[in-house]
N, C-alpha and C positions, 0 to 999 in steps of 0.2 A: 504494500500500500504506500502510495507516496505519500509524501510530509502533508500536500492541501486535503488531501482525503480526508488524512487521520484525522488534521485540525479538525474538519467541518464535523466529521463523525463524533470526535469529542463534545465542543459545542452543541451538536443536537443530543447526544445522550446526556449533558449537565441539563439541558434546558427541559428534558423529561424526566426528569430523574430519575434515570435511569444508570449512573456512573456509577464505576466500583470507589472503593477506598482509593485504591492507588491512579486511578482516573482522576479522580476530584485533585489526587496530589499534583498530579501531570495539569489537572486545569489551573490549581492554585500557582502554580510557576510557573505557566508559560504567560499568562493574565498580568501577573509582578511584571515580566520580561516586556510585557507590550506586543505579543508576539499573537496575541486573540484581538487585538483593536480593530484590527480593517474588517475580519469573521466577525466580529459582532456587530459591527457596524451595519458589514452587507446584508446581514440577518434583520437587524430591526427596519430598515430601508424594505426587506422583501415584504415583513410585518405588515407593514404602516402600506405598501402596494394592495395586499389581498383585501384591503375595506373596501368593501361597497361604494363606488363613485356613486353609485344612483341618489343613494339617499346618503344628503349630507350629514345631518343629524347624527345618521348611525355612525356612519367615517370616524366622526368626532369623537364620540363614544368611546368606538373599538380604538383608534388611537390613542386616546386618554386610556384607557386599558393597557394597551401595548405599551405606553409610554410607562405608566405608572409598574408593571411586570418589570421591566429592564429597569425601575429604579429601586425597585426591592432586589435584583437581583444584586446590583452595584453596591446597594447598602451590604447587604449580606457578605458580599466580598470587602466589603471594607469593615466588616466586623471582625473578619476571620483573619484578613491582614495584620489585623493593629490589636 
């Protein structure tokens, strides 16, 4: 498996939780390193795409969702950091 695979495979098993012990370790230092920034990125970017263009409303919603998911996720890693 090449290195963007693994990445992306890591990142969708943290974001399920679905990760072993030694996964989460692997996510917790590669996240330190900067090395998940542009994967996460591309990931919340695909997020905030699957809303509903039709209805504004909803968009709004499901991104306030989406947004507020990746800022507990952020906290959570900066709890585990520090």
């Amino acid at each position: 498996m090449n290195e963007s695979k693994f990445l992306e495979t890591l990142v969708e098993r943290y974001l399920n939780n679905q990760a072993t012990d030694k996964e989460l370790e692997v996510f917790m230092d590669l996240l330190r390193q900067g090395r998940l920034d542009d994967l996460i990125r591309e990931r919340m970017d695909r997020d905030e795409e699957q809303d509903n263009p039709e209805n504004p409303e909803c968009s709004t919603v499901r991104s306030f969702h989406s947004q507020l998911q990746w800022l507990q996720i952020a906290a959570s890693v900066v709890l585990i950091l520090f």
